[in-house]
N, C-alpha and C positions, 0 to 999 in steps of 0.2 A: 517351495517354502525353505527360508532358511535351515540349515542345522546350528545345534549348537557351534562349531568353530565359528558361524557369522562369517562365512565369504562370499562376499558377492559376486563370484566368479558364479553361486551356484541358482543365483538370479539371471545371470545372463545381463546381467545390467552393471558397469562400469561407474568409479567412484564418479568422475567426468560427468557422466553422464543424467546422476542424481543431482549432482553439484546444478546442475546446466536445468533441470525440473523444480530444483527449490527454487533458482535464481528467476524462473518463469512464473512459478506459482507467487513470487513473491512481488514484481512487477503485477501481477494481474490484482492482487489486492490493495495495493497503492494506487492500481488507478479507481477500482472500487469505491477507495478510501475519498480519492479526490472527489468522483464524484456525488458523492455523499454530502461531502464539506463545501461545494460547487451549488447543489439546491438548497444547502441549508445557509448559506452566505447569501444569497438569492431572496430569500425569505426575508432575512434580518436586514432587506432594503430600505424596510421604512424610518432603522432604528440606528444608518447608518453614521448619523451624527453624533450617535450618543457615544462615550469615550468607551466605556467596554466594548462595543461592537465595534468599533472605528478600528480597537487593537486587537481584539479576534481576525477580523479580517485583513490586517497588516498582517499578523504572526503565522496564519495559515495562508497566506500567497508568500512569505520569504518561506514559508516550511517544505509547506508542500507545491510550492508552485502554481497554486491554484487562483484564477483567475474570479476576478468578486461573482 
């Protein structure tokens, strides 16, 4: 457990190192994300003529790369 000074020398765990565990944690929630927005783009197939849904599923495939 940290002390109060807050040095991660006292974790055994380098700034590096946390940087490189957000950077992963944060990629695993993006794909999450994607695939959430992937079934639910999926769904909205029937309605994808109608202009709200035509530009939901433009602005989430330029956003997040996600395929209809």
């Amino acid at each position: 457990m940290l002390h109060d000074g807050g040095d991660q020398r006292e974790w055994g765990v380098s700034k590096v190192e946390v940087l490189a565990l957000v950077d992963i944690l944060a990629r695993v929630q993006l794909s999450r994300a994607e695939d959430h927005v992937r079934e639910f783009n999926a769904a909205l197939a029937p309605w994808r003529r109608e202009p709200a849904v035509r530009e939901f599923i433009h602005r989430t495939r330029k956003e997040l790369g996600v395929a209809a």
